[in-house]
N, C-alpha and C positions, 0 to 999 in steps of 0.2 A: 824684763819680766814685771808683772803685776803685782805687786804685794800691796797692802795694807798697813800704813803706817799704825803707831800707838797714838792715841789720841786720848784726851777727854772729852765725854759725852756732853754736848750743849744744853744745859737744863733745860733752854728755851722750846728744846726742838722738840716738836711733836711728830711721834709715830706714828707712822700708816700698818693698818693689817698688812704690809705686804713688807715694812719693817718686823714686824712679829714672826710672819711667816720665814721671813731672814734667819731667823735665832733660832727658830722649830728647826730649820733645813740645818742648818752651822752644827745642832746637838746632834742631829741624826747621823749627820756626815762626820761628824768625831769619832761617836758610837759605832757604827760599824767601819770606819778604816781603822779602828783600833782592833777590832775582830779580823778582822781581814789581815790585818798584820801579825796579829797573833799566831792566824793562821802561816804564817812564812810566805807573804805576798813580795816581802821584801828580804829577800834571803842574800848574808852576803856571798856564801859560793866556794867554790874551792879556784884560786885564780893560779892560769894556763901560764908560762913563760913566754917572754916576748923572743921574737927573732931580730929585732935592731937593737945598736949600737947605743950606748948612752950617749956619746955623743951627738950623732944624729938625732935621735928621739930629742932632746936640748935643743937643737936648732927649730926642730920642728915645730915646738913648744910656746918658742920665743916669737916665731913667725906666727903663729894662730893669736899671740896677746898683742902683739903689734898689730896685727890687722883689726883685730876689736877696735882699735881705739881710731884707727884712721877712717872704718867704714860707718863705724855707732857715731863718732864726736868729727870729724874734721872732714871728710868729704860732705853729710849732710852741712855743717853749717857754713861752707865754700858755696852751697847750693841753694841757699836760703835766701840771701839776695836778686839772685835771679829768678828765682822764682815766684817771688815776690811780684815781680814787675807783672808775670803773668796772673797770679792766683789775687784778686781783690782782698780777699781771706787771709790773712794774717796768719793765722794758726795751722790755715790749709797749708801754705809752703811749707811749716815746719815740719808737720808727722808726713806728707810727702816727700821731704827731703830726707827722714829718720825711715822711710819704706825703701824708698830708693837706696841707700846706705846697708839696708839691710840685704836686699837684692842682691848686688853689685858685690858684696862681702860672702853671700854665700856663693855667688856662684865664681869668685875667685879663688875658694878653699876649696871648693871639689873639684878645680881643673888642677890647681896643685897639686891637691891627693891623688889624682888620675894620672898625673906629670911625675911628682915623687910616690909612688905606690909607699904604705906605712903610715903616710904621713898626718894621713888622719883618719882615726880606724873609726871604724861603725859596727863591726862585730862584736857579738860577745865573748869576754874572756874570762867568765866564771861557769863553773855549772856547778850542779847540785853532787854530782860524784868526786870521788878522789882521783880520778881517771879523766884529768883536763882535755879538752877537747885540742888539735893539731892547730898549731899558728895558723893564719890565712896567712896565701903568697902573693896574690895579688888585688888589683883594685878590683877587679868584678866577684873576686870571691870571696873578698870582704863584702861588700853590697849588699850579694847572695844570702851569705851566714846570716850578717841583721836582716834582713825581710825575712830568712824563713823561721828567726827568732824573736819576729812581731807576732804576738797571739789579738786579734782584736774580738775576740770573743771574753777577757781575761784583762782586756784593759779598761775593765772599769772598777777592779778590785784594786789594782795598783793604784788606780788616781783616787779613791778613797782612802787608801792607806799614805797616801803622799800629802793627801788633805792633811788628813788625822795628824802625820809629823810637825806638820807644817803648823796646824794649828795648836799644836802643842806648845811649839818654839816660840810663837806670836804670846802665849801666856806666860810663860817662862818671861818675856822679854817686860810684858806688861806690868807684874811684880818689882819685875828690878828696879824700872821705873818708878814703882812706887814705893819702894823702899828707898832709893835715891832722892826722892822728894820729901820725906817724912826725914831721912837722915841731915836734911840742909842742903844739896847739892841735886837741885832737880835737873833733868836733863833735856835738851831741844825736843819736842814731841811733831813736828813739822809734817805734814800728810805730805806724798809723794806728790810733787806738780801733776803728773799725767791721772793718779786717781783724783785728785781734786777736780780738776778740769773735767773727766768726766762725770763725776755726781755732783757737781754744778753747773752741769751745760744743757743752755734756752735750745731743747731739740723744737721750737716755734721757730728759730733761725735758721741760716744755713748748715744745710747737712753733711759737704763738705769736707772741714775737718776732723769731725768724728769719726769717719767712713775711714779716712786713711790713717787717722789714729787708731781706729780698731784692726786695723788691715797689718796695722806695723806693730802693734801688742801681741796679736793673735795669732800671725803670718811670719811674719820679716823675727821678730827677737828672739820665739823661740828657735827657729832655725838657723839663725848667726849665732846666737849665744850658746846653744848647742854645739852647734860645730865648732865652738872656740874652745869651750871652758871643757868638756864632756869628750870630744872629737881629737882634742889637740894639746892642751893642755895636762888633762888628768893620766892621758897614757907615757905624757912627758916624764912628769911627776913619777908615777908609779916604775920608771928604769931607773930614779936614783934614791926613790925615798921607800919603805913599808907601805904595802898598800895602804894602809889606816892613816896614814900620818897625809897621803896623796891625796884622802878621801877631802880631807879636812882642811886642806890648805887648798886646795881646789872650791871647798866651798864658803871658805873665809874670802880668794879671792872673788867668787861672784857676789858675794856679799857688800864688800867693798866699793867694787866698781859701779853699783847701782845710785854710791851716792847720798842715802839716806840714812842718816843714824837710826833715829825713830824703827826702820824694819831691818837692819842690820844684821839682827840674829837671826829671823826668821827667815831672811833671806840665805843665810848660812847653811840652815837646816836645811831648805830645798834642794840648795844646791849638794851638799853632801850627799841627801839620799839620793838624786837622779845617776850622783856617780851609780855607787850600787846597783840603782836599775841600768846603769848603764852594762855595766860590767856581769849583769845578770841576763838582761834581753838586746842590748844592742842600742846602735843611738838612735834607731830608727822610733824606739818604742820613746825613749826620751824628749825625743821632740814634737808627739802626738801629745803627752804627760803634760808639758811643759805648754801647750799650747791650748789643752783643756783648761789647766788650771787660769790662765791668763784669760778665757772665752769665757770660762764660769765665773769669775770675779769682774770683767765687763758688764756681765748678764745683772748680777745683782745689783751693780752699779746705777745702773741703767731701773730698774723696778723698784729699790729700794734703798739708794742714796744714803740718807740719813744715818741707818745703820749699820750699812756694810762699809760704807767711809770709815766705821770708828773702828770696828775688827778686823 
Protein backbone atom coordinates (compact mmCIF):
# COMPACT_ATOMS: atom_id res chain seq x y z
CA UNK A 1 0.00 0.00 0.00
CA UNK A 2 0.61 3.67 -0.57
CA UNK A 3 1.09 5.87 2.39
CA UNK A 4 2.75 8.87 2.97
CA UNK A 5 5.42 9.04 5.09
CA UNK A 6 5.98 12.23 7.89
CA UNK A 7 8.25 14.57 6.68
CA UNK A 8 9.48 18.00 6.94
CA UNK A 9 8.38 20.63 4.53
CA UNK A 10 11.61 21.84 2.39
CA UNK A 11 11.80 25.54 2.97
CA UNK A 12 13.47 25.72 -0.41
CA UNK A 13 10.61 24.09 -2.20
CA UNK A 14 8.21 26.17 -4.13
CA UNK A 15 4.51 25.57 -4.61
CA UNK A 16 2.78 24.96 -7.61
CA UNK A 17 -1.16 26.01 -7.76
CA UNK A 18 -1.62 22.44 -8.27
CA UNK A 19 0.33 21.97 -4.69
CA UNK A 20 -2.39 24.39 -3.14
CA UNK A 21 -5.01 22.73 -4.98
CA UNK A 22 -3.53 19.51 -3.04
CA UNK A 23 -4.43 20.98 0.39
CA UNK A 24 -7.98 22.55 -0.95
CA UNK A 25 -8.69 18.65 -1.98
CA UNK A 26 -6.92 16.93 1.41
CA UNK A 27 -9.40 19.58 3.72
CA UNK A 28 -12.41 18.78 1.70
CA UNK A 29 -11.68 15.03 1.73
CA UNK A 30 -11.24 15.17 5.61
CA UNK A 31 -14.40 17.28 5.86
CA UNK A 32 -16.68 15.17 4.47
CA UNK A 33 -15.35 11.46 5.27
CA UNK A 34 -15.81 12.79 8.62
CA UNK A 35 -19.58 13.37 7.83
CA UNK A 36 -19.74 10.44 6.02
CA UNK A 37 -18.54 8.59 9.02
CA UNK A 38 -20.55 10.29 11.26
CA UNK A 39 -23.00 9.10 9.22
CA UNK A 40 -22.37 5.20 10.03
CA UNK A 41 -20.41 4.59 6.59
CA UNK A 42 -18.17 2.73 8.82
CA UNK A 43 -20.28 0.78 11.12
CA UNK A 44 -18.85 -2.08 13.20
CA UNK A 45 -21.86 -4.51 12.98
CA UNK A 46 -23.31 -7.18 14.95
CA UNK A 47 -20.61 -10.26 13.98
CA UNK A 48 -22.10 -13.84 12.81
CA UNK A 49 -20.24 -16.99 14.30
CA UNK A 50 -17.88 -18.95 12.40
CA UNK A 51 -18.33 -22.58 11.39
CA UNK A 52 -14.25 -23.74 11.54
CA UNK A 53 -12.29 -25.01 13.93
CA UNK A 54 -9.59 -22.78 15.81
CA UNK A 55 -7.40 -24.95 14.80
CA UNK A 56 -7.77 -25.03 11.32
CA UNK A 57 -8.71 -21.31 10.96
CA UNK A 58 -4.57 -21.09 12.66
CA UNK A 59 -3.21 -23.04 10.01
CA UNK A 60 -4.99 -21.05 7.54
CA UNK A 61 -3.70 -17.82 9.04
CA UNK A 62 -0.20 -18.91 9.32
CA UNK A 63 -0.35 -20.07 5.61
CA UNK A 64 -1.74 -16.55 4.19
CA UNK A 65 1.42 -14.75 6.37
CA UNK A 66 3.86 -16.98 4.91
CA UNK A 67 2.76 -16.51 1.63
CA UNK A 68 3.01 -12.58 1.90
CA UNK A 69 6.45 -12.79 2.66
CA UNK A 70 7.48 -15.47 -0.14
CA UNK A 71 5.27 -13.73 -2.96
CA UNK A 72 5.80 -9.57 -1.81
CA UNK A 73 9.86 -10.27 -0.70
CA UNK A 74 11.49 -13.61 -2.13
CA UNK A 75 10.12 -14.72 -5.23
CA UNK A 76 10.25 -10.98 -6.74
CA UNK A 77 13.81 -10.61 -5.65
CA UNK A 78 14.80 -14.56 -7.11
CA UNK A 79 13.32 -12.71 -10.22
CA UNK A 80 15.13 -9.54 -10.41
CA UNK A 81 18.35 -10.80 -11.66
CA UNK A 82 16.97 -12.34 -14.52
CA UNK A 83 15.14 -9.92 -15.40
CA UNK A 84 17.55 -7.69 -15.37
CA UNK A 85 19.46 -9.25 -18.13
CA UNK A 86 16.07 -8.51 -20.20
CA UNK A 87 14.74 -5.13 -19.02
CA UNK A 88 17.89 -2.33 -19.71
CA UNK A 89 15.76 -0.41 -16.85
CA UNK A 90 16.91 -1.09 -13.77
CA UNK A 91 13.84 -0.28 -11.77
CA UNK A 92 11.83 -1.78 -14.60
CA UNK A 93 12.85 -5.42 -13.46
CA UNK A 94 12.03 -4.42 -9.85
CA UNK A 95 8.24 -3.28 -9.70
CA UNK A 96 7.89 -6.19 -12.59
CA UNK A 97 9.22 -8.64 -10.50
CA UNK A 98 6.99 -7.00 -7.18
CA UNK A 99 3.80 -7.32 -10.02
CA UNK A 100 4.57 -10.62 -10.91
CA UNK A 101 4.88 -11.60 -7.01
CA UNK A 102 1.75 -10.10 -6.71
CA UNK A 103 0.08 -12.17 -9.50
CA UNK A 104 1.50 -15.42 -8.68
CA UNK A 105 0.44 -14.78 -4.71
CA UNK A 106 -2.97 -14.00 -5.44
CA UNK A 107 -3.88 -16.37 -7.74
CA UNK A 108 -2.23 -19.12 -5.40
CA UNK A 109 -4.58 -18.09 -2.40
CA UNK A 110 -7.76 -18.32 -4.34
CA UNK A 111 -6.98 -21.91 -5.78
CA UNK A 112 -6.30 -22.78 -2.05
CA UNK A 113 -9.46 -21.10 -0.81
CA UNK A 114 -11.17 -23.03 -3.69
CA UNK A 115 -8.92 -26.31 -2.68
CA UNK A 116 -9.67 -25.66 1.24
CA UNK A 117 -13.27 -23.95 1.14
CA UNK A 118 -12.93 -21.44 4.56
CA UNK A 119 -9.80 -20.74 4.09
CA UNK A 120 -10.03 -17.60 2.97
CA UNK A 121 -13.30 -15.80 3.37
CA UNK A 122 -14.56 -12.83 1.23
CA UNK A 123 -17.93 -12.56 2.67
CA UNK A 124 -19.36 -10.43 5.06
CA UNK A 125 -19.82 -11.40 8.66
CA UNK A 126 -21.26 -8.40 10.27
CA UNK A 127 -24.57 -6.84 9.60
CA UNK A 128 -26.39 -4.03 11.04
CA UNK A 129 -29.18 -6.41 12.82
CA UNK A 130 -28.96 -8.60 15.94
CA UNK A 131 -30.00 -11.40 13.64
CA UNK A 132 -26.43 -12.35 12.03
CA UNK A 133 -26.74 -13.52 8.71
CA UNK A 134 -26.09 -17.96 8.08
CA UNK A 135 -22.10 -19.08 7.81
CA UNK A 136 -21.39 -19.52 4.01
CA UNK A 137 -20.52 -23.36 3.19
CA UNK A 138 -18.86 -23.06 0.32
CA UNK A 139 -16.34 -21.39 -2.03
CA UNK A 140 -18.91 -20.17 -4.57
CA UNK A 141 -21.09 -18.98 -1.88
CA UNK A 142 -18.78 -17.16 -0.23
CA UNK A 143 -17.87 -15.21 -3.56
CA UNK A 144 -21.51 -14.82 -4.15
CA UNK A 145 -22.31 -13.17 -0.52
CA UNK A 146 -19.28 -10.56 -1.20
CA UNK A 147 -20.21 -9.36 -4.73
CA UNK A 148 -23.68 -9.13 -3.71
CA UNK A 149 -22.33 -7.20 -0.59
CA UNK A 150 -20.21 -4.69 -3.07
CA UNK A 151 -22.50 -1.46 -3.30
CA UNK A 152 -20.56 0.60 -6.15
CA UNK A 153 -23.01 3.20 -5.99
CA UNK A 154 -21.95 3.71 -1.91
CA UNK A 155 -18.34 3.28 -2.51
CA UNK A 156 -17.42 6.47 -2.57
CA UNK A 157 -18.64 7.51 0.92
CA UNK A 158 -16.66 4.66 2.29
CA UNK A 159 -13.35 5.65 0.66
CA UNK A 160 -14.01 9.28 2.04
CA UNK A 161 -14.54 8.06 5.36
CA UNK A 162 -11.36 5.66 5.14
CA UNK A 163 -9.46 8.87 3.73
CA UNK A 164 -10.73 10.85 6.69
CA UNK A 165 -9.37 7.83 9.19
CA UNK A 166 -6.70 7.65 7.53
CA UNK A 167 -5.83 11.06 7.56
CA UNK A 168 -6.43 11.58 11.00
CA UNK A 169 -3.87 8.89 12.04
CA UNK A 170 -1.27 10.63 9.64
CA UNK A 171 -1.72 13.84 12.25
CA UNK A 172 -1.89 11.88 15.16
CA UNK A 173 1.39 10.26 14.05
CA UNK A 174 2.78 13.88 13.01
CA UNK A 175 2.53 15.44 16.56
CA UNK A 176 4.07 12.60 18.13
CA UNK A 177 6.75 13.30 16.10
CA UNK A 178 6.87 16.53 17.10
CA UNK A 179 6.65 16.19 20.46
CA UNK A 180 9.47 13.41 20.24
CA UNK A 181 11.65 16.14 18.64
CA UNK A 182 11.07 19.10 20.98
CA UNK A 183 11.42 16.25 24.05
CA UNK A 184 15.20 15.30 22.80
CA UNK A 185 14.59 12.07 21.08
CA UNK A 186 13.48 12.93 17.38
CA UNK A 187 12.52 10.01 15.38
CA UNK A 188 13.64 8.56 11.65
CA UNK A 189 11.11 10.68 9.43
CA UNK A 190 12.42 8.51 6.06
CA UNK A 191 9.70 8.93 2.99
CA UNK A 192 8.69 5.49 1.83
CA UNK A 193 11.24 4.39 -1.31
CA UNK A 194 8.35 3.70 -3.65
CA UNK A 195 6.42 7.51 -2.89
CA UNK A 196 9.85 9.08 -3.35
CA UNK A 197 10.65 7.52 -6.41
CA UNK A 198 7.47 8.33 -7.70
CA UNK A 199 7.34 12.26 -7.01
CA UNK A 200 10.87 12.25 -8.17
CA UNK A 201 10.56 10.54 -11.38
CA UNK A 202 12.13 12.40 -14.89
CA UNK A 203 8.37 11.18 -16.66
CA UNK A 204 11.04 12.87 -20.00
CA UNK A 205 12.64 9.28 -19.56
CA UNK A 206 11.47 5.95 -19.88
CA UNK A 207 8.17 5.12 -18.96
CA UNK A 208 8.57 1.78 -18.13
CA UNK A 209 9.15 1.52 -14.57
CA UNK A 210 6.53 3.69 -13.52
CA UNK A 211 3.75 1.73 -15.54
CA UNK A 212 4.46 -1.38 -13.63
CA UNK A 213 5.04 0.36 -10.54
CA UNK A 214 1.79 1.82 -10.82
CA UNK A 215 0.40 -1.40 -12.03
CA UNK A 216 1.73 -3.25 -8.72
CA UNK A 217 0.57 -0.23 -6.13
CA UNK A 218 -2.80 0.05 -7.70
CA UNK A 219 -3.34 -3.69 -9.12
CA UNK A 220 -0.97 -6.58 -7.69
CA UNK A 221 -0.77 -5.05 -3.51
CA UNK A 222 -4.13 -4.27 -2.96
CA UNK A 223 -5.29 -7.64 -3.99
CA UNK A 224 -2.39 -9.72 -2.27
CA UNK A 225 -2.48 -7.81 0.80
CA UNK A 226 -5.97 -8.08 0.84
CA UNK A 227 -6.22 -11.47 0.42
CA UNK A 228 -3.52 -11.99 3.17
CA UNK A 229 -4.01 -9.59 5.97
CA UNK A 230 -8.27 -9.05 5.58
CA UNK A 231 -8.80 -12.74 3.64
CA UNK A 232 -6.83 -14.84 5.94
CA UNK A 233 -5.37 -13.49 8.56
CA UNK A 234 -7.99 -11.33 10.31
CA UNK A 235 -10.80 -14.23 10.25
CA UNK A 236 -7.64 -16.37 11.73
CA UNK A 237 -7.46 -13.89 14.55
CA UNK A 238 -10.96 -13.33 15.14
CA UNK A 239 -11.64 -17.82 16.20
CA UNK A 240 -9.04 -17.06 18.98
CA UNK A 241 -8.99 -13.53 20.04
CA UNK A 242 -12.31 -10.64 20.69
CA UNK A 243 -13.15 -9.23 17.59
CA UNK A 244 -11.61 -5.80 18.77
CA UNK A 245 -8.52 -6.93 19.90
CA UNK A 246 -8.33 -9.20 15.93
CA UNK A 247 -9.11 -5.76 14.57
CA UNK A 248 -5.97 -4.24 15.93
CA UNK A 249 -3.40 -6.83 15.74
CA UNK A 250 -4.42 -7.33 12.26
CA UNK A 251 -3.66 -3.90 11.60
CA UNK A 252 -0.55 -3.35 13.71
CA UNK A 253 0.49 -6.29 11.58
CA UNK A 254 -0.05 -4.46 8.17
CA UNK A 255 1.45 -1.74 9.70
CA UNK A 256 4.58 -3.31 10.38
CA UNK A 257 5.33 -5.36 7.39
CA UNK A 258 5.18 -2.14 5.21
CA UNK A 259 8.46 -1.25 6.77
CA UNK A 260 8.47 2.20 7.42
CA UNK A 261 8.38 3.80 10.92
CA UNK A 262 7.81 7.36 9.59
CA UNK A 263 3.89 5.90 8.27
CA UNK A 264 3.60 3.20 10.90
CA UNK A 265 0.53 4.36 12.63
CA UNK A 266 -1.29 5.58 9.76
CA UNK A 267 -0.62 2.58 8.18
CA UNK A 268 -2.22 0.71 11.31
CA UNK A 269 -5.35 2.84 11.14
CA UNK A 270 -6.05 1.76 7.49
CA UNK A 271 -5.54 -1.40 8.00
CA UNK A 272 -7.71 -1.68 11.11
CA UNK A 273 -10.65 0.10 9.55
CA UNK A 274 -10.65 -2.07 6.08
CA UNK A 275 -11.08 -5.06 8.81
CA UNK A 276 -14.36 -3.34 9.62
CA UNK A 277 -15.21 -2.78 6.01
CA UNK A 278 -14.38 -6.04 5.75
CA UNK A 279 -16.43 -7.63 8.10
CA UNK A 280 -19.31 -5.08 7.04
CA UNK A 281 -19.30 -5.42 3.06
CA UNK A 282 -17.04 -8.20 2.08
CA UNK A 283 -13.27 -8.25 0.82
CA UNK A 284 -14.42 -7.60 -2.44
CA UNK A 285 -15.47 -4.05 -1.31
CA UNK A 286 -11.77 -3.95 0.51
CA UNK A 287 -9.77 -4.33 -2.30
CA UNK A 288 -11.57 -1.73 -4.63
CA UNK A 289 -10.93 0.73 -1.00
CA UNK A 290 -7.61 -0.25 -0.91
CA UNK A 291 -6.86 0.20 -4.46
CA UNK A 292 -8.47 3.64 -4.74
CA UNK A 293 -6.70 4.82 -2.08
CA UNK A 294 -3.29 3.77 -3.52
CA UNK A 295 -4.61 5.16 -7.40
CA UNK A 296 -5.60 8.59 -5.52
CA UNK A 297 -2.22 9.02 -3.70
CA UNK A 298 -0.32 8.00 -7.21
CA UNK A 299 -2.57 10.63 -8.93
CA UNK A 300 -1.33 13.40 -6.57
CA UNK A 301 1.91 12.15 -6.81
CA UNK A 302 2.08 12.47 -10.22
CA UNK A 303 0.32 16.53 -10.35
CA UNK A 304 1.63 17.71 -7.25
CA UNK A 305 4.76 16.17 -5.79
CA UNK A 306 6.10 18.63 -3.58
CA UNK A 307 3.06 18.51 -1.44
CA UNK A 308 1.52 15.28 -1.31
CA UNK A 309 5.35 13.72 -0.59
CA UNK A 310 4.96 15.55 2.72
CA UNK A 311 1.28 14.47 3.76
Amino acid sequence: MIFLASAELNEEVVLSNLDYAYFAWIGILFLVGLAMFRKGTIHYGEEQPSELQNSSQAIYGLFGLISFFVYVSVIPSSLIPGLKIIFTEGDTAIYFAQLIGHILGAITLVTFAYLCPGSLRFAPSASLNKAPQLPVQTFSDDIKSAWQSFDLRSLWQKFFSLCAIALCAGLVWKLFYYFSEQSGQPLPEDIQPLVDFIAKYDWSGPISPIVFLGMSCVIGAPIMEELVFRGMIYPSLKRWLPRGYAIIITGVFFGVVHGNLAAVFPLMAFGSVLCIMRDRFGLFTCITLHALFNLHTFIWLYLAPNASSQL
